[in-house]
OpenMM code with the backbone's topology and positions (N, CA, C; nanometers):
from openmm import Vec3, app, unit

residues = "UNK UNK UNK UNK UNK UNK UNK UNK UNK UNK UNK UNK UNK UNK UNK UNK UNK UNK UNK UNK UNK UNK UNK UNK UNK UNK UNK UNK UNK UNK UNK UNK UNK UNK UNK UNK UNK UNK UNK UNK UNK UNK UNK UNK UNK UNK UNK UNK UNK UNK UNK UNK UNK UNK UNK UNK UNK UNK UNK UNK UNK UNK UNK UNK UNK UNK UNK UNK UNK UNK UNK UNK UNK UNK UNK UNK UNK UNK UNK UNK UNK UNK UNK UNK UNK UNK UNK UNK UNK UNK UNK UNK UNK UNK UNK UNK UNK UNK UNK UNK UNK UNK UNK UNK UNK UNK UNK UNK UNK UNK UNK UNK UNK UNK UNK UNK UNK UNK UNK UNK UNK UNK UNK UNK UNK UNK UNK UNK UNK UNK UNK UNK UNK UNK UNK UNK".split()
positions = [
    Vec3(0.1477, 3.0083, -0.0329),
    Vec3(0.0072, 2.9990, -0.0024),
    Vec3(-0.0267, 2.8651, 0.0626),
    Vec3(0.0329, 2.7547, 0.0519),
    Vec3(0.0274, 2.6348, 0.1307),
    Vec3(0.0090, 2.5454, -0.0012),
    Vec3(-0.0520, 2.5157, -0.0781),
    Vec3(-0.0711, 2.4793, -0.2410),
    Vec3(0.0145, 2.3490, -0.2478),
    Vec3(0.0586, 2.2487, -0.2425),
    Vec3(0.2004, 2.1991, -0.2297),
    Vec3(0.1410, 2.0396, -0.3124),
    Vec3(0.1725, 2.0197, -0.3813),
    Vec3(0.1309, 1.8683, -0.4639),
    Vec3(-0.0074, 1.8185, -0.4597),
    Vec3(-0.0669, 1.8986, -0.5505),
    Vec3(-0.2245, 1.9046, -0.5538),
    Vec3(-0.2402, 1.8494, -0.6758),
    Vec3(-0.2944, 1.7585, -0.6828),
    Vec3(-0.2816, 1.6724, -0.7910),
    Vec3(-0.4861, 1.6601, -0.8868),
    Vec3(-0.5371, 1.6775, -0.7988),
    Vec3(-0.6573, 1.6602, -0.8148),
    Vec3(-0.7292, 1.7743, -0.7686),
    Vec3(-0.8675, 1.8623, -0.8047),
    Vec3(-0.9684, 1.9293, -0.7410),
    Vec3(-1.1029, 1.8849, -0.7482),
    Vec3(-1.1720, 1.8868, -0.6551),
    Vec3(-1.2993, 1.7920, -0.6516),
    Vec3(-1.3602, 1.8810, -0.7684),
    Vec3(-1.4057, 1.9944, -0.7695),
    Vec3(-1.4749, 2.0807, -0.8716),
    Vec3(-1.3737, 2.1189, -0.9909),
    Vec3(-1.2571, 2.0694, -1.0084),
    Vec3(-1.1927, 2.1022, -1.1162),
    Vec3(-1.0949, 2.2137, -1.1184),
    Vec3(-1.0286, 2.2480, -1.2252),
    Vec3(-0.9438, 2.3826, -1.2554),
    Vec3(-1.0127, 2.4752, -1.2545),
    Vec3(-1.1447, 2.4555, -1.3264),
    Vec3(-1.2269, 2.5740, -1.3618),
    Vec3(-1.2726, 2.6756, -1.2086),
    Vec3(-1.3028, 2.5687, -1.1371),
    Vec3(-1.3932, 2.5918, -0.9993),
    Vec3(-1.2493, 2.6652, -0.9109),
    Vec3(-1.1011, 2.5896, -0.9284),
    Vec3(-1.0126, 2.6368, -0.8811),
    Vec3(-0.9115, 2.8086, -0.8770),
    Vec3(-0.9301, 2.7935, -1.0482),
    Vec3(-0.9358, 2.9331, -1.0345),
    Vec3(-1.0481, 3.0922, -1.0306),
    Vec3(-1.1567, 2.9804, -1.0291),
    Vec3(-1.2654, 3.1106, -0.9829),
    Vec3(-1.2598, 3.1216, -0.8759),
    Vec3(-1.2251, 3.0448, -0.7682),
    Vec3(-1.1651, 3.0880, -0.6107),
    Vec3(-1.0874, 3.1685, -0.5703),
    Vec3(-1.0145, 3.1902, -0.7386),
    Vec3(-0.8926, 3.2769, -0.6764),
    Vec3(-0.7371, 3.2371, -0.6106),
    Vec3(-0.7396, 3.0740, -0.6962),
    Vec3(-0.6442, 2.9961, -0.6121),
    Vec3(-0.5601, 3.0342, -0.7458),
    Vec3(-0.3801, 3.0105, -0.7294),
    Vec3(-0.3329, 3.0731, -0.8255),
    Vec3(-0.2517, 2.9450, -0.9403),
    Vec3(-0.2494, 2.9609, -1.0343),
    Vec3(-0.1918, 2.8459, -1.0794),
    Vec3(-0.1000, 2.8882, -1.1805),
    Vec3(0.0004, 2.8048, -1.2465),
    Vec3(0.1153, 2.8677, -1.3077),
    Vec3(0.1248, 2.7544, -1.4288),
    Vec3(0.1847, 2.7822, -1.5261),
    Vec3(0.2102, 2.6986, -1.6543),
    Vec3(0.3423, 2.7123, -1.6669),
    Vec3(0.3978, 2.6167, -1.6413),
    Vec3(0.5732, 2.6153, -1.6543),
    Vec3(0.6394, 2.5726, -1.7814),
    Vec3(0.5607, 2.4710, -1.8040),
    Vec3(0.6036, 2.4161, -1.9597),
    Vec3(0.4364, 2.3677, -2.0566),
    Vec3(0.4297, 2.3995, -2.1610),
    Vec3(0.2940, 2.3601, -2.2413),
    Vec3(0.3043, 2.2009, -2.2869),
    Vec3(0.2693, 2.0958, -2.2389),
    Vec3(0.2991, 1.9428, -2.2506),
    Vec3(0.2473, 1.9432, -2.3801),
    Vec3(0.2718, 1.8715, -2.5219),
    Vec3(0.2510, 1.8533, -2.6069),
    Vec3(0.1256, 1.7564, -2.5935),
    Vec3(-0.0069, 1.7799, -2.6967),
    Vec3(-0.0719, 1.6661, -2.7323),
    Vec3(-0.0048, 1.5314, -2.8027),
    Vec3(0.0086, 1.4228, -2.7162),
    Vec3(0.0946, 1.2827, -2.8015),
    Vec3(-0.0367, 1.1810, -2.7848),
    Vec3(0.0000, 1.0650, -2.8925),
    Vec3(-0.0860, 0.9487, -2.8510),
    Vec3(0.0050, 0.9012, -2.7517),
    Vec3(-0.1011, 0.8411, -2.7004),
    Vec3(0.0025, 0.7478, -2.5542),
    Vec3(-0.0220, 0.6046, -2.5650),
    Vec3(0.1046, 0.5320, -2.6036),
    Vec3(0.1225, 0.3678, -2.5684),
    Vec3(0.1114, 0.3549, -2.4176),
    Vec3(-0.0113, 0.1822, -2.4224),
    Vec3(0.0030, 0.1379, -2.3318),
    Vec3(0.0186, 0.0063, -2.2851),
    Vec3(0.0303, -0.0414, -2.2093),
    Vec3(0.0827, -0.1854, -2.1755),
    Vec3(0.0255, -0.2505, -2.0292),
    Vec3(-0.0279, -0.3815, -2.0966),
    Vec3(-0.0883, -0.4276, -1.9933),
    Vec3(-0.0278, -0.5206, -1.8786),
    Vec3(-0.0504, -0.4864, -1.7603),
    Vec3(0.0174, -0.5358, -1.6422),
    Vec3(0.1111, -0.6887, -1.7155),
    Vec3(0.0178, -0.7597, -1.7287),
    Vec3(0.0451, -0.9254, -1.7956),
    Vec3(0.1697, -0.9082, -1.8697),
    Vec3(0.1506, -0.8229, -1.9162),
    Vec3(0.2916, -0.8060, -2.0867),
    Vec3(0.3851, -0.7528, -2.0188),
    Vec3(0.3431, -0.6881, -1.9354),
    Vec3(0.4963, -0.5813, -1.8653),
    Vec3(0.5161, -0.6859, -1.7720),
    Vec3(0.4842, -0.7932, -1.6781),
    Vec3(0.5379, -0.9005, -1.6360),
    Vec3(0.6356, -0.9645, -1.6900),
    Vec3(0.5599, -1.0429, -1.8200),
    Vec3(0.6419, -1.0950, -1.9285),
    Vec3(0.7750, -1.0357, -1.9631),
    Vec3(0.7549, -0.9202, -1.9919),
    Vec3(0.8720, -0.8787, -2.0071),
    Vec3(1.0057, -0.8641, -1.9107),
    Vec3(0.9242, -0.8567, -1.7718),
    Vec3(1.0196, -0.8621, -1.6505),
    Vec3(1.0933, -1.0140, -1.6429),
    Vec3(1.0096, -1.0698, -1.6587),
    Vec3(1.0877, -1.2146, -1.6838),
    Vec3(1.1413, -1.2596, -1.7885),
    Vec3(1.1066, -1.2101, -1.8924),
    Vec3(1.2448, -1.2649, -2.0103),
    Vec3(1.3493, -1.1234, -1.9797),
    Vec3(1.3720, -1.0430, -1.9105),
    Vec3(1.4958, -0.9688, -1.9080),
    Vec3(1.4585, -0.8655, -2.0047),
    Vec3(1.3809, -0.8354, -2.0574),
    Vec3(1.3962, -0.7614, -2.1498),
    Vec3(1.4826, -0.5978, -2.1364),
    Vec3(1.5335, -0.5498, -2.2498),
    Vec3(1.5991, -0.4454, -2.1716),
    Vec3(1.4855, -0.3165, -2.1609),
    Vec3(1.4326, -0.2473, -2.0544),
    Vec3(1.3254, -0.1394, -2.0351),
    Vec3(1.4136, -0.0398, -1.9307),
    Vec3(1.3413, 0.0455, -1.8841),
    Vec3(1.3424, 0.1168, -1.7553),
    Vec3(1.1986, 0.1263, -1.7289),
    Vec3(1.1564, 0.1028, -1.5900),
    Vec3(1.0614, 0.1804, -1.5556),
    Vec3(1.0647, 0.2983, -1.4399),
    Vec3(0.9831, 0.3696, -1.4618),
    Vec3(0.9455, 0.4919, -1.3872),
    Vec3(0.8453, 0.4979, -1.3348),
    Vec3(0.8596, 0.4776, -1.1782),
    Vec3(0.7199, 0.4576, -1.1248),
    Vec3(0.7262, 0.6135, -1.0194),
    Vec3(0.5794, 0.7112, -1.0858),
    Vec3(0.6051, 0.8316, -1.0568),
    Vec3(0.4898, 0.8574, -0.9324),
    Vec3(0.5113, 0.7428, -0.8287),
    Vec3(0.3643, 0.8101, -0.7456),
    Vec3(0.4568, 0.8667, -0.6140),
    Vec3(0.4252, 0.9056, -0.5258),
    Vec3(0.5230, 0.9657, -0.3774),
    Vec3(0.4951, 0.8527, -0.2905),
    Vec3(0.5887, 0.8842, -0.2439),
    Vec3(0.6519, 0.7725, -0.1096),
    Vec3(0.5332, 0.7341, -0.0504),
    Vec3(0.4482, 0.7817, -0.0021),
    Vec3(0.3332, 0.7114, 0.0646),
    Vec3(0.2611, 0.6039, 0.0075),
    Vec3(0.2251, 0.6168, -0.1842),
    Vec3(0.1730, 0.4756, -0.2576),
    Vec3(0.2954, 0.4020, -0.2411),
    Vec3(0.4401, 0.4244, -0.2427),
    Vec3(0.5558, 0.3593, -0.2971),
    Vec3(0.5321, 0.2331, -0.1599),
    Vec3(0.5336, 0.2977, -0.0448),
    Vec3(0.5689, 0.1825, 0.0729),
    Vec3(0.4651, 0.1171, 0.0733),
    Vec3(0.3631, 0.1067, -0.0240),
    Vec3(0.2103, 0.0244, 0.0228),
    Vec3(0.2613, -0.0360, -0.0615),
    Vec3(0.2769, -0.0572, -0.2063),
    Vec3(0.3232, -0.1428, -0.2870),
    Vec3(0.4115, -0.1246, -0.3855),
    Vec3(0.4562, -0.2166, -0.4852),
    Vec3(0.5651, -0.1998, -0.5405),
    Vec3(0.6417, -0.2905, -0.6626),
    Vec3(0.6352, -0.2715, -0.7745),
    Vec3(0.6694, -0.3716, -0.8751),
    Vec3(0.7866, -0.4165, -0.8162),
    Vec3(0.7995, -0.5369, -0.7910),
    Vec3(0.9482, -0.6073, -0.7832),
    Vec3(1.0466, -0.6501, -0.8753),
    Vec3(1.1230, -0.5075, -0.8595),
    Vec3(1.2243, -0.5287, -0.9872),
    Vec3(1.2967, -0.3754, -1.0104),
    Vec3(1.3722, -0.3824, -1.0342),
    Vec3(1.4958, -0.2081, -1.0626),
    Vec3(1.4213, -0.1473, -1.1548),
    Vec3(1.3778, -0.0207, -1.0384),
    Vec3(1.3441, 0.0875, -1.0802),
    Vec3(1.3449, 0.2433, -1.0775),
    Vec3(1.3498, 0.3265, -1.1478),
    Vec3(1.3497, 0.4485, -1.0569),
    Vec3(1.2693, 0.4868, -1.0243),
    Vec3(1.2677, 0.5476, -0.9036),
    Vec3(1.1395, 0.6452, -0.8408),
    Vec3(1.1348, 0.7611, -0.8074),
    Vec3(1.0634, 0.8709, -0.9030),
    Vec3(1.0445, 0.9824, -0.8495),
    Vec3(0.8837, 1.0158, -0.9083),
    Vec3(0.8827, 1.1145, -0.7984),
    Vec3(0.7432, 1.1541, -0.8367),
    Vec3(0.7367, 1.2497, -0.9087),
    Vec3(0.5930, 1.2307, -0.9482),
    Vec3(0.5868, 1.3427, -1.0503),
    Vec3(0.6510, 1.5049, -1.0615),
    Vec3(0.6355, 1.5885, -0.9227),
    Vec3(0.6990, 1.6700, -0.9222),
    Vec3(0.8694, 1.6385, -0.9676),
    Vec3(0.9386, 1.5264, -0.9783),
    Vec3(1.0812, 1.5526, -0.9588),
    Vec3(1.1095, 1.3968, -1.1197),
    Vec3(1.0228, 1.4993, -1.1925),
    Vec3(1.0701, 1.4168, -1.3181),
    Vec3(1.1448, 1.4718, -1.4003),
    Vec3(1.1611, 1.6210, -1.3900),
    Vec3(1.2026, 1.7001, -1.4558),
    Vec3(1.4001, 1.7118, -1.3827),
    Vec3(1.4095, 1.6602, -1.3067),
    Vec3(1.5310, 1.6326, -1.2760),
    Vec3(1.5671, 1.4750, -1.2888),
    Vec3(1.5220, 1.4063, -1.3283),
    Vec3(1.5510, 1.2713, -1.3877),
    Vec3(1.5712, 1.2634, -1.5441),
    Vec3(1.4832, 1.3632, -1.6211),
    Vec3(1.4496, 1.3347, -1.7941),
    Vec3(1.6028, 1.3196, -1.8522),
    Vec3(1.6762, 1.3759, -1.8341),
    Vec3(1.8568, 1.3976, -1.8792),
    Vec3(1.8864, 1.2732, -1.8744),
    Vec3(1.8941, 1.1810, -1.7303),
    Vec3(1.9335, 1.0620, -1.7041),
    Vec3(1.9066, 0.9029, -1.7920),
    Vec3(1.7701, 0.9714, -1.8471),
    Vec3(1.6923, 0.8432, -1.9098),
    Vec3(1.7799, 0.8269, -2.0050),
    Vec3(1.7703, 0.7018, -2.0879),
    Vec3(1.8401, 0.6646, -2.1971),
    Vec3(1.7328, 0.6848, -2.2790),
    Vec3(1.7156, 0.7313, -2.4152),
    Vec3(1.7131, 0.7145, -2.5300),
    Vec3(1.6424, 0.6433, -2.5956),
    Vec3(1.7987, 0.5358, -2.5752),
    Vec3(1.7730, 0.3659, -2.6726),
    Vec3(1.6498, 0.2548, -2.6049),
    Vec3(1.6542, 0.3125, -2.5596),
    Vec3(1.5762, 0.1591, -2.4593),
    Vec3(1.4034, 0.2504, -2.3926),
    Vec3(1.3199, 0.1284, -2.3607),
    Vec3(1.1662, 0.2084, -2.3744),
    Vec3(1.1568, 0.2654, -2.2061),
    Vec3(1.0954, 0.3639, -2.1717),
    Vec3(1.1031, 0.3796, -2.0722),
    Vec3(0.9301, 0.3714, -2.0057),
    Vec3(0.8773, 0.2785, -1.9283),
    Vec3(0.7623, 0.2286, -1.8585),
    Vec3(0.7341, 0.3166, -1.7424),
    Vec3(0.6187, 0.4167, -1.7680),
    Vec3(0.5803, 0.4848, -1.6570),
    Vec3(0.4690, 0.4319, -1.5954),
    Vec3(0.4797, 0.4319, -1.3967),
    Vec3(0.4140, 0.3717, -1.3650),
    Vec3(0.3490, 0.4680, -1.2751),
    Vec3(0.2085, 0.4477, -1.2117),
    Vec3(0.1444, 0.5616, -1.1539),
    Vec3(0.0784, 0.4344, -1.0582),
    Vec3(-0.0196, 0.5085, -0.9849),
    Vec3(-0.1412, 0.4367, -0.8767),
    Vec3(-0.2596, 0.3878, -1.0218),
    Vec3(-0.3337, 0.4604, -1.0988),
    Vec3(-0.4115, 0.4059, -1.1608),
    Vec3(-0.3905, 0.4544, -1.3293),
    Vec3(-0.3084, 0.4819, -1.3530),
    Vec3(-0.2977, 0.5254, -1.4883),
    Vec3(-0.3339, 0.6794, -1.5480),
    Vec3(-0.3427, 0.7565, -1.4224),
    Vec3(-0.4368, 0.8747, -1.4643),
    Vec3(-0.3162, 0.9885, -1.4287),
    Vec3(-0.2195, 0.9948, -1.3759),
    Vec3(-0.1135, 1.0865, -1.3442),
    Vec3(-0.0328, 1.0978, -1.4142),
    Vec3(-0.0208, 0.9272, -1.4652),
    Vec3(0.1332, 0.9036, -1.5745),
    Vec3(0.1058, 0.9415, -1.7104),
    Vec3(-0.0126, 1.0009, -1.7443),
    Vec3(0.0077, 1.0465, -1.8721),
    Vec3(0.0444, 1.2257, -1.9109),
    Vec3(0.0708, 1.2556, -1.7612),
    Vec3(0.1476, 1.4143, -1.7742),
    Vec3(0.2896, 1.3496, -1.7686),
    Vec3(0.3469, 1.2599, -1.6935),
    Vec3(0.4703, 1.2419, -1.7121),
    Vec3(0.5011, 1.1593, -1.8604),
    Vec3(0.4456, 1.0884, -1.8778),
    Vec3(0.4197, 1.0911, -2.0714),
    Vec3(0.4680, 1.1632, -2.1412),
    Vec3(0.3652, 1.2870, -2.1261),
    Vec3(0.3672, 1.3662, -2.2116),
    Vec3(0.5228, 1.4596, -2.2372),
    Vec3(0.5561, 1.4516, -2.1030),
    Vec3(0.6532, 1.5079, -2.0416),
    Vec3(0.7717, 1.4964, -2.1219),
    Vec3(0.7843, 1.3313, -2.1230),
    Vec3(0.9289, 1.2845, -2.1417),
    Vec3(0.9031, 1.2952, -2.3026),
    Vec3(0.8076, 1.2833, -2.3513),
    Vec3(0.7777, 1.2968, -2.4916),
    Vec3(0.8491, 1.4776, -2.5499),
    Vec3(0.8356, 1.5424, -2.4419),
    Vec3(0.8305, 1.6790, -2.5105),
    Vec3(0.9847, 1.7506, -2.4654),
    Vec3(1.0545, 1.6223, -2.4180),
    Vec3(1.2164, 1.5903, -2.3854),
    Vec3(1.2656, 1.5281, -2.4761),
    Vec3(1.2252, 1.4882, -2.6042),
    Vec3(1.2701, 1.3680, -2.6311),
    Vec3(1.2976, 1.2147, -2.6380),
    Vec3(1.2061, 1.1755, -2.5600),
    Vec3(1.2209, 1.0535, -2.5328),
    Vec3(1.0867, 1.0137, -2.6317),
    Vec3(1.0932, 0.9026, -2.7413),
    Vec3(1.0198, 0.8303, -2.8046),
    Vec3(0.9652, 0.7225, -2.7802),
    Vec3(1.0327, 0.6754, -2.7029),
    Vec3(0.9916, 0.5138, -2.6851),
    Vec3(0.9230, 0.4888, -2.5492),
    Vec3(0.8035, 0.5188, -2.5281),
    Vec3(0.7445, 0.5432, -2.4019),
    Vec3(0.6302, 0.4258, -2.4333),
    Vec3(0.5796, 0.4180, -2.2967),
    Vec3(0.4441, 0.3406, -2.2627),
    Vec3(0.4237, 0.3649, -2.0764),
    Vec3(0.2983, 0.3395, -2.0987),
    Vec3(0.2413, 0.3714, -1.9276),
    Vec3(0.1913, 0.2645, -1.8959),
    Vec3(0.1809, 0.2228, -1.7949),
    Vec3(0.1082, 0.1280, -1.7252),
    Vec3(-0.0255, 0.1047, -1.7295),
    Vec3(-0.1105, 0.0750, -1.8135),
    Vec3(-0.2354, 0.0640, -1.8251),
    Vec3(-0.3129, 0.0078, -1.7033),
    Vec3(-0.3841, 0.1421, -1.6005),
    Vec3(-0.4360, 0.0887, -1.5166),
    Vec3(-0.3596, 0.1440, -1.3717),
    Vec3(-0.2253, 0.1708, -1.3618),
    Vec3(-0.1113, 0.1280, -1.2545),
    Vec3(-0.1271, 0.0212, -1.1882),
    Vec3(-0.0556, 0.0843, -1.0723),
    Vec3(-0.0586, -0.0244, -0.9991),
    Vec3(-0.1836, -0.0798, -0.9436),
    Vec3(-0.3127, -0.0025, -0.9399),
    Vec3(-0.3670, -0.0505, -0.8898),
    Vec3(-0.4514, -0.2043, -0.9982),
    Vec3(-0.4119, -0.1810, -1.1482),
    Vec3(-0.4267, -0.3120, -1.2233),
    Vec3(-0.3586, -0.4003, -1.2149),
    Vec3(-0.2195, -0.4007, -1.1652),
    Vec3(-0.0979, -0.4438, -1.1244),
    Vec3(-0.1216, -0.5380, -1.0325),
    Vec3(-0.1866, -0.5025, -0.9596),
    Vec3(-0.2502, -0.5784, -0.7808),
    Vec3(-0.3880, -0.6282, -0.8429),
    Vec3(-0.4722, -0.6058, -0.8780),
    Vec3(-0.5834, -0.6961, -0.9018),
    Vec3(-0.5485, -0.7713, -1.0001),
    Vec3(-0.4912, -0.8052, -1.1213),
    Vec3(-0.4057, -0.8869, -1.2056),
    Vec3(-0.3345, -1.0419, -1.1181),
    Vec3(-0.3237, -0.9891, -0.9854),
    Vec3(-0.2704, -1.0518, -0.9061),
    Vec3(-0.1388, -1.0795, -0.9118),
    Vec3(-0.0464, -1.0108, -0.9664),
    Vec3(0.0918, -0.9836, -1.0289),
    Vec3(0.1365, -0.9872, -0.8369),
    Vec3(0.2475, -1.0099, -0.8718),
    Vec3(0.3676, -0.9971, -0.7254),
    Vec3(0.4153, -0.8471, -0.6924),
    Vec3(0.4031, -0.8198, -0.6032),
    Vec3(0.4723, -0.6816, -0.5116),
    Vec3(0.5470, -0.6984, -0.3912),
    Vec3(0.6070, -0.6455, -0.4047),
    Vec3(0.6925, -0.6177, -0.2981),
    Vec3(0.6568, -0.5253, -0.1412),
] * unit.nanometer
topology = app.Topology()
chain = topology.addChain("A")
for resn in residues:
    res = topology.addResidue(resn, chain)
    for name in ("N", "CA", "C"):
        topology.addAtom(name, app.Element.getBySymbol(name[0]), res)
C-alpha cells in the first residue's frame, strides 16, 4: 500500500484506522517502567569508560545531522529486532532516539527480550545538543 516507516499520525491511530489504513500487531510490547538518564550523566559516563552499549535507534537521515561521539550501534527502530540476540546481557544497554519519544517502544522491546538493564536517553538527542554536549 506504500505505508513504509510511519512513525507518527497527525490525527492519531484512532483517525488512522477509521480511514481504513491497515495496521498489524506483530508482537504485544509489555507495560515496563522506563529508566532514564540525563544527557550530563551519560557524558560522564562516556568519559570515565564506563562499560555500557548504546543504541541509537533514529534512521540515517537524523544519524548524518548529528551524533554522540563514541562506539555505537545503529539501527533503527524498524531493525531492532535483528540486533536484540547481539546485545549483551551483563552490561546496560542506552537507547538513543531524536527526542525521547520513539525509544521507549525500543525499551519496551528489549525489555520483552530479556534485556534488564536498560535506560533511554532522556530527551535524545535533541537534549543532547541543547545541553551543549559534543557531536560529531
Amino acid at each position: 500500500m506504500g505505508h513504509t516507516e510511519v512513525y507518527a499520525y497527525r490525527d492519531g491511530l484512532p483517525a488512522w484506522i477509521k480511514a481504513g489504513n491497515p495496521t498489524t500487531v506483530i508482537e504485544k510490547l509489555p507495560k515496563v517502567k522506563i529508566n532514564k538518564i540525563d544527557p550530563k550523566k551519560l557524558k560522564g559516563m562516556i568519559d570515565s569508560g564506563a562499560d555500557f552499549i548504546i543504541v541509537d535507534i533514529r534512521p540515517k537521515y537524523e544519524l548524518v545531522k548529528a551524533s554522540i561521539d563514541t562506539e555505537k550501534v545503529d539501527a533503527n527502530l524498524n531493525q531492532i529486532s535483528s540486533i536484540v540476540d547481539n546485545l549483551p546481557k551483563d552490561k546496560q544497554v542506552i537507547i538513543v532516539d531524536l527526542n525521547g519519544k520513539r525509544a521507549g517502544v525500543a525499551y519496551r522491546y528489549f525489555a520483552m527480550k530479556g534485556l534488564s538493564n536498560l535506560a533511554l536517553l532522556s530527551g535524545g538527542m535533541q537534549k543532547w545538543i541543547k545541553s551543549g554536549l559534543p557531536v560529531k
